[in-house]
N, CA, C, O and CB atoms as a CASP TS submission, in Angstrom:
PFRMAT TS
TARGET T0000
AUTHOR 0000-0000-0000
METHOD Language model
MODEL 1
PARENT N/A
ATOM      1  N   UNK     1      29.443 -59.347  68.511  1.00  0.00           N
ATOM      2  CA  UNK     1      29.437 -58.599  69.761  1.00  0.00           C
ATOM      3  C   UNK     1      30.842 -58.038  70.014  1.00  0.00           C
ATOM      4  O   UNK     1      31.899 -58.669  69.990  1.00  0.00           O
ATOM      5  CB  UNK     1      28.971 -59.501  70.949  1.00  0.00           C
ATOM      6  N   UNK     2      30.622 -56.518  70.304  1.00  0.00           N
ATOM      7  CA  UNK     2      32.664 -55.969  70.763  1.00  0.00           C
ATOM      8  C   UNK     2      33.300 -56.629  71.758  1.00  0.00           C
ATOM      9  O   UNK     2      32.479 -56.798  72.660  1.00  0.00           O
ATOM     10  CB  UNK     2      32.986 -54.286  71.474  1.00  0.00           C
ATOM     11  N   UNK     3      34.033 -56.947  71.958  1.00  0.00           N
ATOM     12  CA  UNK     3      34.826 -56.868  73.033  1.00  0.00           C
ATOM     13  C   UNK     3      34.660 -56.008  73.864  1.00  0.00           C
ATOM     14  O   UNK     3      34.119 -54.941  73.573  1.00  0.00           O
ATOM     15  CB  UNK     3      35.867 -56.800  72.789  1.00  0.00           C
ATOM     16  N   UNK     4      35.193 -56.361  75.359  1.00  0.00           N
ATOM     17  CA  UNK     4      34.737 -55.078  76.208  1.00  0.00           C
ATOM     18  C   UNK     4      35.793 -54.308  76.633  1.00  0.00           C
ATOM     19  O   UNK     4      36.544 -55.159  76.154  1.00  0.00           O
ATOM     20  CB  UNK     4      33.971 -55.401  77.455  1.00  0.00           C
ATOM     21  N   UNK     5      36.406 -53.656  76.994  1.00  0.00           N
ATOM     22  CA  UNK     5      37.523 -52.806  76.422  1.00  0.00           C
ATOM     23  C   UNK     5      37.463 -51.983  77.913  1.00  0.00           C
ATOM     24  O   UNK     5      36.426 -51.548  78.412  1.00  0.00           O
ATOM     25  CB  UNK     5      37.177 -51.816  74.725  1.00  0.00           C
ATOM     26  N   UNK     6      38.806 -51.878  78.495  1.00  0.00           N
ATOM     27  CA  UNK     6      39.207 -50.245  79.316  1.00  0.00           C
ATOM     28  C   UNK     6      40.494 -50.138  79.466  1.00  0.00           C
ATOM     29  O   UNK     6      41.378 -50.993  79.531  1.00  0.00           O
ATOM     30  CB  UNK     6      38.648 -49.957  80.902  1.00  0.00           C
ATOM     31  N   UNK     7      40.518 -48.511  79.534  1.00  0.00           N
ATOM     32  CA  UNK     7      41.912 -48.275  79.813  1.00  0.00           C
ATOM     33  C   UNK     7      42.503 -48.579  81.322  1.00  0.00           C
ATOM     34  O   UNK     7      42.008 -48.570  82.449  1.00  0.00           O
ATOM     35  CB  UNK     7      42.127 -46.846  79.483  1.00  0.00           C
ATOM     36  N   UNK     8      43.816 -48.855  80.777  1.00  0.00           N
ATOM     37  CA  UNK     8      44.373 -48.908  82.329  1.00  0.00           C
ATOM     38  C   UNK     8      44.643 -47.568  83.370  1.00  0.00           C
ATOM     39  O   UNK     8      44.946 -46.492  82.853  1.00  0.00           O
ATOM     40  CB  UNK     8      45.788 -49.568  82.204  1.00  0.00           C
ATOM     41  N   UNK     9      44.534 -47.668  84.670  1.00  0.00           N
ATOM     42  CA  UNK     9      44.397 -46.102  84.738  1.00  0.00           C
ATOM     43  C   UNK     9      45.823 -45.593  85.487  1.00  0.00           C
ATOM     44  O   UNK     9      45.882 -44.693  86.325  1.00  0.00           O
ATOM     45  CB  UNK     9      42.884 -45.604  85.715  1.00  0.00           C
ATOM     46  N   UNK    10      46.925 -46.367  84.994  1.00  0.00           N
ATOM     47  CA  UNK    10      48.698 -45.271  85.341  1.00  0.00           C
ATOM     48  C   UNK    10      48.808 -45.409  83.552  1.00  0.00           C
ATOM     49  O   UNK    10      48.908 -44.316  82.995  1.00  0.00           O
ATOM     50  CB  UNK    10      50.761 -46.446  86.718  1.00  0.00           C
ATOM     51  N   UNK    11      48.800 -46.326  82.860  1.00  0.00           N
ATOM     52  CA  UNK    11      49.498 -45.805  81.940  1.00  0.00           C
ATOM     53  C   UNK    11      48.541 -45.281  80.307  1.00  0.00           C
ATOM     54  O   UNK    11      48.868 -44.713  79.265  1.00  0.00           O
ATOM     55  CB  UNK    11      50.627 -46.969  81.796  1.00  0.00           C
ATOM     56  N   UNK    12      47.207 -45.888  80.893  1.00  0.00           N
ATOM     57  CA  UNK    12      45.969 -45.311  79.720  1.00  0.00           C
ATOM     58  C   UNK    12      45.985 -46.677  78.810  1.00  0.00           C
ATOM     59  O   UNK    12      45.181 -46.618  77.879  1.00  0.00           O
ATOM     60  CB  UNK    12      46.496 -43.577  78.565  1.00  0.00           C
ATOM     61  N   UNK    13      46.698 -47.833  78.886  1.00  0.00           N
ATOM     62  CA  UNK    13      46.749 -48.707  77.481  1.00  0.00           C
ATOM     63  C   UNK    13      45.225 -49.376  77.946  1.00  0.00           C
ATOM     64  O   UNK    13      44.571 -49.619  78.959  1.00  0.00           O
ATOM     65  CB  UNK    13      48.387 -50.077  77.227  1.00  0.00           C
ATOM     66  N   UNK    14      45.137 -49.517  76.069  1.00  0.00           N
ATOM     67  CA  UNK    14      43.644 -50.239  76.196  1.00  0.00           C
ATOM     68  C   UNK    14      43.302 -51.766  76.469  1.00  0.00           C
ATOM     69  O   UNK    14      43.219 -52.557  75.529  1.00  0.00           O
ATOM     70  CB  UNK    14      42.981 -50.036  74.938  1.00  0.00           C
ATOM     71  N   UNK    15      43.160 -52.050  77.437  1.00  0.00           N
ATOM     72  CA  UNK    15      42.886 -53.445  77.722  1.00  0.00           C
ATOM     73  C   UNK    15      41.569 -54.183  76.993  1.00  0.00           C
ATOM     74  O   UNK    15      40.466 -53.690  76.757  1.00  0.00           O
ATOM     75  CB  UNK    15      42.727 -53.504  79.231  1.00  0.00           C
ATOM     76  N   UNK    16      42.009 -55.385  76.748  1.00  0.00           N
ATOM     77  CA  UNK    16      40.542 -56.389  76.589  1.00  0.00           C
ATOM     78  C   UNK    16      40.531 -57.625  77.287  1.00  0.00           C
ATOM     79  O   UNK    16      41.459 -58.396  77.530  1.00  0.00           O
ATOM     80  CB  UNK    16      40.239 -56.889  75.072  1.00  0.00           C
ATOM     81  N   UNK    17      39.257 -57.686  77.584  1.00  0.00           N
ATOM     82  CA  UNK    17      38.642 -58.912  78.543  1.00  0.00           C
ATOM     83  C   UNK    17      37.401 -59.632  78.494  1.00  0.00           C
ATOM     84  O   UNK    17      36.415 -58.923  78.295  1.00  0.00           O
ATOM     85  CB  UNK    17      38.526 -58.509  79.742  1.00  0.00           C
ATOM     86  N   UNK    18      37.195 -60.928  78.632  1.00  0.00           N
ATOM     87  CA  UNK    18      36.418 -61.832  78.290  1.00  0.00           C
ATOM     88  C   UNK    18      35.707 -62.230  79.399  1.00  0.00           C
ATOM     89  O   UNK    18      36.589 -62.876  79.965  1.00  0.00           O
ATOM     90  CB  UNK    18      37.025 -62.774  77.691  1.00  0.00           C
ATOM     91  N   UNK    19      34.847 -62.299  80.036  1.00  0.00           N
ATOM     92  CA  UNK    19      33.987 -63.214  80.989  1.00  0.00           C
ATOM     93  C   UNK    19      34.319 -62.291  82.449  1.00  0.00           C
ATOM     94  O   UNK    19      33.512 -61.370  82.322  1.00  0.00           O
ATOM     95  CB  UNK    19      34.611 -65.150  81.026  1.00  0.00           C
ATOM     96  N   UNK    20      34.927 -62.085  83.517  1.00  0.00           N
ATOM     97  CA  UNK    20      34.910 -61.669  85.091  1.00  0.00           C
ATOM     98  C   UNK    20      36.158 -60.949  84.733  1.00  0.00           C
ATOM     99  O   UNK    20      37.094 -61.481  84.136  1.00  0.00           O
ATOM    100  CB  UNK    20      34.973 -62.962  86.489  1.00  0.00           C
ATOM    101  N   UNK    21      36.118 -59.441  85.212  1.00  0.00           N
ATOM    102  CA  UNK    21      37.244 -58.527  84.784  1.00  0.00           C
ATOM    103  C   UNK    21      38.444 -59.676  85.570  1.00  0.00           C
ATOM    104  O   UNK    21      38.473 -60.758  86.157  1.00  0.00           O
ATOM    105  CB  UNK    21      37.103 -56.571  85.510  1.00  0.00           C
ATOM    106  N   UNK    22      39.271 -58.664  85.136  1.00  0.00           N
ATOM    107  CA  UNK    22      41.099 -59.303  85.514  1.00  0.00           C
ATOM    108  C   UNK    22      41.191 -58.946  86.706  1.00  0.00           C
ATOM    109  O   UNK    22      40.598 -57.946  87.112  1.00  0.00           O
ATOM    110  CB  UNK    22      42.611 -58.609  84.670  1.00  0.00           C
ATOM    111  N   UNK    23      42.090 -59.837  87.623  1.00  0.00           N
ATOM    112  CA  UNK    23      42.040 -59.210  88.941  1.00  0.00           C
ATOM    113  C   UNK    23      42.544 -58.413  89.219  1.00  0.00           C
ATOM    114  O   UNK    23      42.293 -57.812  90.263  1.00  0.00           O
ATOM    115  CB  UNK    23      42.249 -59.680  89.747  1.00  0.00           C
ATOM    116  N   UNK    24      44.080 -57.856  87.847  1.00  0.00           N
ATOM    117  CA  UNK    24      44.728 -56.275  88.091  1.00  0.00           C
ATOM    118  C   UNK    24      43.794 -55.374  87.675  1.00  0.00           C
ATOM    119  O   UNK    24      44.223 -54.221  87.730  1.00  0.00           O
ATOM    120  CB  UNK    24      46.113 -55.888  87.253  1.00  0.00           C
ATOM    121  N   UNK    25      42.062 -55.529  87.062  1.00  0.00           N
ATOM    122  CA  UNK    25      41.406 -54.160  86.904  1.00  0.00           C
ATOM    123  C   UNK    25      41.895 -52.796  88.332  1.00  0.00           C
ATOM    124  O   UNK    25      42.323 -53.045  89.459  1.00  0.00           O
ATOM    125  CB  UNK    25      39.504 -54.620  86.954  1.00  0.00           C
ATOM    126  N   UNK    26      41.683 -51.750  87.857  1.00  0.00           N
ATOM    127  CA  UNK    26      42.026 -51.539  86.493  1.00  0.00           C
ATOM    128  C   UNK    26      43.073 -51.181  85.982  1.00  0.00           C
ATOM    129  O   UNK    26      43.137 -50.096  85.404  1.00  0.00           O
ATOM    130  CB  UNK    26      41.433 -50.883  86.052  1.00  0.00           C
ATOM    131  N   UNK    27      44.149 -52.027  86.082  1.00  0.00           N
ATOM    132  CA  UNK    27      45.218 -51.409  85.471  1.00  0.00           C
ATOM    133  C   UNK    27      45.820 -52.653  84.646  1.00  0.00           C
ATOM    134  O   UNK    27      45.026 -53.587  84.757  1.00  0.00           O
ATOM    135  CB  UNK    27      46.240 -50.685  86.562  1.00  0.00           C
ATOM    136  N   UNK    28      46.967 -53.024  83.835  1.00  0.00           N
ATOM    137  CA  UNK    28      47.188 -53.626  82.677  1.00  0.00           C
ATOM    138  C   UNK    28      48.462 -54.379  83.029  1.00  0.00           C
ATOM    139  O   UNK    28      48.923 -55.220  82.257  1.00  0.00           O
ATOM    140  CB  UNK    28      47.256 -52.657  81.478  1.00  0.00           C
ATOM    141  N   UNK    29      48.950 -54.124  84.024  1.00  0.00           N
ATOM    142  CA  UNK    29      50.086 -55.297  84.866  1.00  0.00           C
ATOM    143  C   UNK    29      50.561 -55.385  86.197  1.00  0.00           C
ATOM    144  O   UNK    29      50.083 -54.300  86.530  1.00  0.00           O
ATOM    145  CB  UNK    29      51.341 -55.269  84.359  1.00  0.00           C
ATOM    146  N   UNK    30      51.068 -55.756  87.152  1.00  0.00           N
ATOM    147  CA  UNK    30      51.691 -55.466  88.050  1.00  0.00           C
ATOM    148  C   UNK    30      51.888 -54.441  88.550  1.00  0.00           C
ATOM    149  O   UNK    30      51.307 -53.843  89.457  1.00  0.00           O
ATOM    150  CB  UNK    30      52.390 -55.775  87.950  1.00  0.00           C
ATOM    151  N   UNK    31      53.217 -54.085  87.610  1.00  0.00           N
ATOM    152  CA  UNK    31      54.116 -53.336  87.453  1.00  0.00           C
ATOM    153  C   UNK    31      53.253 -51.440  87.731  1.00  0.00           C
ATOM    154  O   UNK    31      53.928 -50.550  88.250  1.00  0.00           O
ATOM    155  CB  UNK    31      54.798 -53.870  85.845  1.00  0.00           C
ATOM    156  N   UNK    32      51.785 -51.186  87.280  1.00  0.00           N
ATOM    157  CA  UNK    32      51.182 -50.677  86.675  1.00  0.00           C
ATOM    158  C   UNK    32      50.534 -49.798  88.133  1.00  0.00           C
ATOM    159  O   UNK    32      50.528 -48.622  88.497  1.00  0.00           O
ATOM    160  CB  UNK    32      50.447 -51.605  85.660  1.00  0.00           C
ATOM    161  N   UNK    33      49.893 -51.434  88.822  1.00  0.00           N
ATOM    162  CA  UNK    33      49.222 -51.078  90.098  1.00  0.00           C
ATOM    163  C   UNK    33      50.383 -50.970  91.292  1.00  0.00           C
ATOM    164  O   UNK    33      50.111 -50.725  92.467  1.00  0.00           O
ATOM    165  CB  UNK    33      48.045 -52.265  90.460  1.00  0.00           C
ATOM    166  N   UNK    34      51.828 -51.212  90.737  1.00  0.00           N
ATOM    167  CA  UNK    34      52.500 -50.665  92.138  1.00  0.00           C
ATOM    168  C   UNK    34      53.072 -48.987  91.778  1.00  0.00           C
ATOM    169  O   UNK    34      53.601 -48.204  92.567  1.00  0.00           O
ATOM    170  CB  UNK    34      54.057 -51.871  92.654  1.00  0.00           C
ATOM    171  N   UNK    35      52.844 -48.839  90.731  1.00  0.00           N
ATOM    172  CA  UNK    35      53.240 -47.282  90.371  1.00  0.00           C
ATOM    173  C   UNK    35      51.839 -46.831  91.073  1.00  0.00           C
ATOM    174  O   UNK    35      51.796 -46.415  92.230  1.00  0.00           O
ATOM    175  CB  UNK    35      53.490 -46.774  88.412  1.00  0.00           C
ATOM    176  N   UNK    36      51.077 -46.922  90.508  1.00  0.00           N
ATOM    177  CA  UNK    36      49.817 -45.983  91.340  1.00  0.00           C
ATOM    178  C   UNK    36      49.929 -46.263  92.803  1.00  0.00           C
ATOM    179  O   UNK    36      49.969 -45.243  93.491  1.00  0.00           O
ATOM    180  CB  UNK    36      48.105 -46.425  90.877  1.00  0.00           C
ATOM    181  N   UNK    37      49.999 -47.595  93.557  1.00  0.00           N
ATOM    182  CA  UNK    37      50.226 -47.705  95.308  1.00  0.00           C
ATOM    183  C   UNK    37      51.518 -46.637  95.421  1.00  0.00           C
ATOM    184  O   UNK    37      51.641 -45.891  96.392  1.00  0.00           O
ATOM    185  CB  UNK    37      50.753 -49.648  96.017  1.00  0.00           C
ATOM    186  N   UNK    38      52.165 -46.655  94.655  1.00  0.00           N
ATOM    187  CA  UNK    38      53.338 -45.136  95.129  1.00  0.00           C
ATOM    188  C   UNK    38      52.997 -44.277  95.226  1.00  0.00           C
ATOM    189  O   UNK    38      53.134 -43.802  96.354  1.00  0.00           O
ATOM    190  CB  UNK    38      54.341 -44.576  94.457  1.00  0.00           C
ATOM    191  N   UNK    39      52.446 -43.585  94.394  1.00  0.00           N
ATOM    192  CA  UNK    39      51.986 -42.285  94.251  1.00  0.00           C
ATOM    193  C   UNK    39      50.763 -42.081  95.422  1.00  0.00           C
ATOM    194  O   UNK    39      50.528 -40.984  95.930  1.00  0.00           O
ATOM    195  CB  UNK    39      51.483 -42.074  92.665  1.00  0.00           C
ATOM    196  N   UNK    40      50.158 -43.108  95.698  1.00  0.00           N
ATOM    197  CA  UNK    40      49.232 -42.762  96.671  1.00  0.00           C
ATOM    198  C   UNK    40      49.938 -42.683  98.278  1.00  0.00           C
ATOM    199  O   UNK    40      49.492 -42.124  99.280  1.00  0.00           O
ATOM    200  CB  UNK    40      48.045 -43.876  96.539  1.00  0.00           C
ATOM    201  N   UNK    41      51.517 -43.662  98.046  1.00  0.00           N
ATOM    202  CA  UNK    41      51.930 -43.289  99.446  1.00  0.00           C
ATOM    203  C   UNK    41      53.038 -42.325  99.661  1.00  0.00           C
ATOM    204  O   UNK    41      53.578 -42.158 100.754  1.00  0.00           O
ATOM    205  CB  UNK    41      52.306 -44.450 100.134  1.00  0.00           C
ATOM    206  N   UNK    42      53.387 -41.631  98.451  1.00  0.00           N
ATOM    207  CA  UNK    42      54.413 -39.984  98.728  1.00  0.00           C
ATOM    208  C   UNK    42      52.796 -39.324  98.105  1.00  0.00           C
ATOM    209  O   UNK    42      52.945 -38.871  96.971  1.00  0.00           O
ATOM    210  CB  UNK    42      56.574 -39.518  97.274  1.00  0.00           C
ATOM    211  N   UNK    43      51.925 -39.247  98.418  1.00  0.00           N
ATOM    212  CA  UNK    43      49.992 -38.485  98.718  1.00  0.00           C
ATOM    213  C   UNK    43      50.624 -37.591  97.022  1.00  0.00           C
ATOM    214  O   UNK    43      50.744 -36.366  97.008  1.00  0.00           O
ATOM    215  CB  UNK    43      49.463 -36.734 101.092  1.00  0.00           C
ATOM    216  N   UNK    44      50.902 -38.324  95.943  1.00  0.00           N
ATOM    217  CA  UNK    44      50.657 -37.394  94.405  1.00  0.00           C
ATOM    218  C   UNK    44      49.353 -37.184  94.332  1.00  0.00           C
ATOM    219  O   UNK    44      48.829 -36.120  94.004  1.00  0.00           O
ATOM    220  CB  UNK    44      51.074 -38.136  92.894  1.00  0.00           C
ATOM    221  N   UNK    45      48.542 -38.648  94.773  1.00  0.00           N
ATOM    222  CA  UNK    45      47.245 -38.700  94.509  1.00  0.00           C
ATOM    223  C   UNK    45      46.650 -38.171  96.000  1.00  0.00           C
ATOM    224  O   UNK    45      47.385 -38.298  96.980  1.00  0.00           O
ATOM    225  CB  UNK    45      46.794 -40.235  93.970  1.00  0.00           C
ATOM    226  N   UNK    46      45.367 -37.603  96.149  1.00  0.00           N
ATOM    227  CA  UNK    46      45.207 -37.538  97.618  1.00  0.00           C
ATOM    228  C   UNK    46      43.607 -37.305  97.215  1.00  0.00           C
ATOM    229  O   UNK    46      43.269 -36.798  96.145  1.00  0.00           O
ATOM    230  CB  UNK    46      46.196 -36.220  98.631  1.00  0.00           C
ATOM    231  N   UNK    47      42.452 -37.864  98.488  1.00  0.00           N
ATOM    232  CA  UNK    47      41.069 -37.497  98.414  1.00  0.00           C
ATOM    233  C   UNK    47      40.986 -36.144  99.114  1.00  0.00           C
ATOM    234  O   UNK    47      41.402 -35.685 100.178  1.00  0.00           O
ATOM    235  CB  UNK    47      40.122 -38.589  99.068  1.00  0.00           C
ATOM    236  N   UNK    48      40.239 -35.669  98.023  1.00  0.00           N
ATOM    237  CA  UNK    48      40.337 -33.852  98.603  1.00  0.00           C
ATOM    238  C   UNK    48      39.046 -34.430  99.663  1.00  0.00           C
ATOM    239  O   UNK    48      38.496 -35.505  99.424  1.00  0.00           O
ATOM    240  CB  UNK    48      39.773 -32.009  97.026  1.00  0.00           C
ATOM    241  N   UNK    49      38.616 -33.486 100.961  1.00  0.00           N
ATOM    242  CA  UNK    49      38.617 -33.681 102.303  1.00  0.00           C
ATOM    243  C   UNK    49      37.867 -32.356 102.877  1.00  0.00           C
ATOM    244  O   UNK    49      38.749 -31.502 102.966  1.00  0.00           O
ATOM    245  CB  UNK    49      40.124 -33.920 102.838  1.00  0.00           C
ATOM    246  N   UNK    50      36.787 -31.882 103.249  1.00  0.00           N
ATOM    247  CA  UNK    50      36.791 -30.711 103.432  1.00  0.00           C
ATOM    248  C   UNK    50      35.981 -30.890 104.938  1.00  0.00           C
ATOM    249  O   UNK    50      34.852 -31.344 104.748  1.00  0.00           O
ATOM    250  CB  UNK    50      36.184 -29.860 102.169  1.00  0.00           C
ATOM    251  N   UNK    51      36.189 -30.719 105.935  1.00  0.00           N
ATOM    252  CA  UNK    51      35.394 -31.270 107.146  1.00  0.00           C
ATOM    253  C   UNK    51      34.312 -30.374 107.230  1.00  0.00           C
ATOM    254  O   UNK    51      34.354 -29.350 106.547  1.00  0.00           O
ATOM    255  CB  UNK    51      36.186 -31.343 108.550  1.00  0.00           C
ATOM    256  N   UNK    52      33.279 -30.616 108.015  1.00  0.00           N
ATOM    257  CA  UNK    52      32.031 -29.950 108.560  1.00  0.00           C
ATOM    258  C   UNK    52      32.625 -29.331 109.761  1.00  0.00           C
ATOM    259  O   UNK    52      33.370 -29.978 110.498  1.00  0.00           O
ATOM    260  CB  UNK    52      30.733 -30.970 108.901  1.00  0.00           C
ATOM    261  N   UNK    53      32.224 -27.720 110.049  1.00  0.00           N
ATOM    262  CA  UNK    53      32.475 -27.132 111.049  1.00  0.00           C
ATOM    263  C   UNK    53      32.359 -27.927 112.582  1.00  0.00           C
ATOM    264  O   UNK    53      33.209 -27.765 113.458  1.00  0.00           O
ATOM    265  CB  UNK    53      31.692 -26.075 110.863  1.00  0.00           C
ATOM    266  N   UNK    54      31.108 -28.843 112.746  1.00  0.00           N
ATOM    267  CA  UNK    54      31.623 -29.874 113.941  1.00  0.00           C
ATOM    268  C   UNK    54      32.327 -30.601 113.821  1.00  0.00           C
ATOM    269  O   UNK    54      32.883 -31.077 114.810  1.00  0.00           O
ATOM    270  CB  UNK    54      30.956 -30.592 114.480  1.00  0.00           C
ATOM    271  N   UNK    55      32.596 -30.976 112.673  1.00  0.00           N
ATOM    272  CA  UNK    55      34.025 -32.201 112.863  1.00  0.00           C
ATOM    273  C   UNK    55      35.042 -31.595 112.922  1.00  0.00           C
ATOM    274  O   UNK    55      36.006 -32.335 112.727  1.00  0.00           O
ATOM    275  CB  UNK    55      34.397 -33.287 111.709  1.00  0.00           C
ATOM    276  N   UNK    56      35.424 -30.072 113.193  1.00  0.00           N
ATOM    277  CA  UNK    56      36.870 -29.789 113.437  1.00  0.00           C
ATOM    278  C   UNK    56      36.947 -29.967 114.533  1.00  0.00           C
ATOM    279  O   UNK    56      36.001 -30.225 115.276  1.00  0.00           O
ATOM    280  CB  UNK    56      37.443 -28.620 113.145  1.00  0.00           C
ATOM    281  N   UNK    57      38.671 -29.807 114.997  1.00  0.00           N
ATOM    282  CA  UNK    57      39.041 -30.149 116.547  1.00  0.00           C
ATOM    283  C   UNK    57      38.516 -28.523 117.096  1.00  0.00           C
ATOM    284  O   UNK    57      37.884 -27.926 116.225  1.00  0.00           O
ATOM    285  CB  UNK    57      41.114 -30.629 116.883  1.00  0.00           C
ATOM    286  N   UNK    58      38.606 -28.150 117.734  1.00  0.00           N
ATOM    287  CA  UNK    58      38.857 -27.045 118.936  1.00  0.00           C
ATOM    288  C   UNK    58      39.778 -26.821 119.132  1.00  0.00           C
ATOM    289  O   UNK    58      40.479 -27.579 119.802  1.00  0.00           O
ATOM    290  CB  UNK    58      38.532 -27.156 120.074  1.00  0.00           C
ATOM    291  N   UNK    59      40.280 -25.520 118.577  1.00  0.00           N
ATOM    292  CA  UNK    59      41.959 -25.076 119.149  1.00  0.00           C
ATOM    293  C   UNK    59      42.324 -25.261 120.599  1.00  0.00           C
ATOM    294  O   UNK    59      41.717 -25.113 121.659  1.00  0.00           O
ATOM    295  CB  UNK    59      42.279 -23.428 118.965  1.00  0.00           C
ATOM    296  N   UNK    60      43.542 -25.639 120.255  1.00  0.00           N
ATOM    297  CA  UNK    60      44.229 -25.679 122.593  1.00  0.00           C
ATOM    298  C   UNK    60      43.501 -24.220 122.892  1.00  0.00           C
ATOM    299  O   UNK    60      43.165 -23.380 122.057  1.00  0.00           O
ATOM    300  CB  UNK    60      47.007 -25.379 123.192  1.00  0.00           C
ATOM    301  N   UNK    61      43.356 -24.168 124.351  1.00  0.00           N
ATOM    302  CA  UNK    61      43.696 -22.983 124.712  1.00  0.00           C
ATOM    303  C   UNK    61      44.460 -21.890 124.854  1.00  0.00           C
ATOM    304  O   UNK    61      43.780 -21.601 125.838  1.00  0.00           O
ATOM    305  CB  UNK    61      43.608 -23.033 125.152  1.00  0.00           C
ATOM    306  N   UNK    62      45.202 -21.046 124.801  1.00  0.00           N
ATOM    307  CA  UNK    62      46.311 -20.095 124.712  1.00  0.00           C
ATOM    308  C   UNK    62      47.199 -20.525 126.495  1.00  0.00           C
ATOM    309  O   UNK    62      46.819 -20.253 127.634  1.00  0.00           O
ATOM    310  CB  UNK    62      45.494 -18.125 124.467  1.00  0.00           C
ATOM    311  N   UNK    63      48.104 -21.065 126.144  1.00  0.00           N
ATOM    312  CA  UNK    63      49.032 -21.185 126.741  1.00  0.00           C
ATOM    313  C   UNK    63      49.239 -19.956 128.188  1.00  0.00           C
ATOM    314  O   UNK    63      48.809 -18.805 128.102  1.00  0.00           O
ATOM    315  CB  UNK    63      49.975 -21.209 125.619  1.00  0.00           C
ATOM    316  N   UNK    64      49.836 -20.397 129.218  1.00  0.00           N
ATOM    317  CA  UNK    64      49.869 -19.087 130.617  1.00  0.00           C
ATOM    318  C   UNK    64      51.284 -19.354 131.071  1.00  0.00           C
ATOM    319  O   UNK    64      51.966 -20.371 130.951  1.00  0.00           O
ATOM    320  CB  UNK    64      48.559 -19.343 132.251  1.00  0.00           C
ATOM    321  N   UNK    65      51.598 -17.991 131.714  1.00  0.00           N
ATOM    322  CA  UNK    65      52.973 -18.686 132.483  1.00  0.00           C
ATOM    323  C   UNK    65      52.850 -19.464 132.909  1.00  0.00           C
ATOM    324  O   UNK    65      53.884 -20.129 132.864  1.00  0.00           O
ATOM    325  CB  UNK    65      53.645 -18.264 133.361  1.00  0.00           C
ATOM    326  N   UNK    66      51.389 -20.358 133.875  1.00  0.00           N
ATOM    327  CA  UNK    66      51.992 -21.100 134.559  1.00  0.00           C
ATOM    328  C   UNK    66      52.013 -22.664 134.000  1.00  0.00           C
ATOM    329  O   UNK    66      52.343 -23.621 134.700  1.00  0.00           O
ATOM    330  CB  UNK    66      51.458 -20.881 135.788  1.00  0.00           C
ATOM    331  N   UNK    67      51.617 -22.742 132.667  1.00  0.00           N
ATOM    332  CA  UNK    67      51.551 -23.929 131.998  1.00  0.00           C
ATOM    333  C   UNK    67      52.839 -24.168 131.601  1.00  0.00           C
ATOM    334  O   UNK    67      52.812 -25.312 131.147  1.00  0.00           O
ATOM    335  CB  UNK    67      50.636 -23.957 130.932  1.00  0.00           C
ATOM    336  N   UNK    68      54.057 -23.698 131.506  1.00  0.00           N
ATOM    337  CA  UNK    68      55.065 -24.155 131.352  1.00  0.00           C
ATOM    338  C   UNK    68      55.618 -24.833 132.385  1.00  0.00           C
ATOM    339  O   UNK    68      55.375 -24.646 133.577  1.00  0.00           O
ATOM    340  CB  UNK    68      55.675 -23.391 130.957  1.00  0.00           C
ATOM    341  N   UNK    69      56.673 -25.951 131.723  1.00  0.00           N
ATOM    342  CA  UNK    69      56.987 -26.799 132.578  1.00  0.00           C
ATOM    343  C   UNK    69      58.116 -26.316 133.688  1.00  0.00           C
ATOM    344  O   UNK    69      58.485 -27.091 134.570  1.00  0.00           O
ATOM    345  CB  UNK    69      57.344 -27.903 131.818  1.00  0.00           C
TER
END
């Protein structure tokens, strides 16, 4: 029977594992899953997002003289 095999997904190396994945699935060290938590918090990585016309906000209204302070 093969081994069961995946890549890690920052640096691609091929991992192998025996019985209940690793608890760094999927990635291959530490080191591995705090490079990807970076990139997700300066947004390299980002979930593209596209809203439904009701879920946008409603623009302000256009501003009047007398709304200034």
């Amino acid at each position: 029977m093969p081994v069961p095999t995946y890549r890690c997904a920052t640096c691609d190396r091929p991992m192998q594992w025996s019985g209940a994945l690793p608890d760094l699935y999927p990635f291959c060290s530490k080191r591995c899953k705090l490079v990807d938590l970076g990139r997700w918090l300066r947004e390299k990585h980002a979930i593209e997002y596209h809203p439904k016309p009701e879920e946008r906000p409603e623009p302000p209204p256009p501003a009047t003289p007398d709304d200034r302070p």
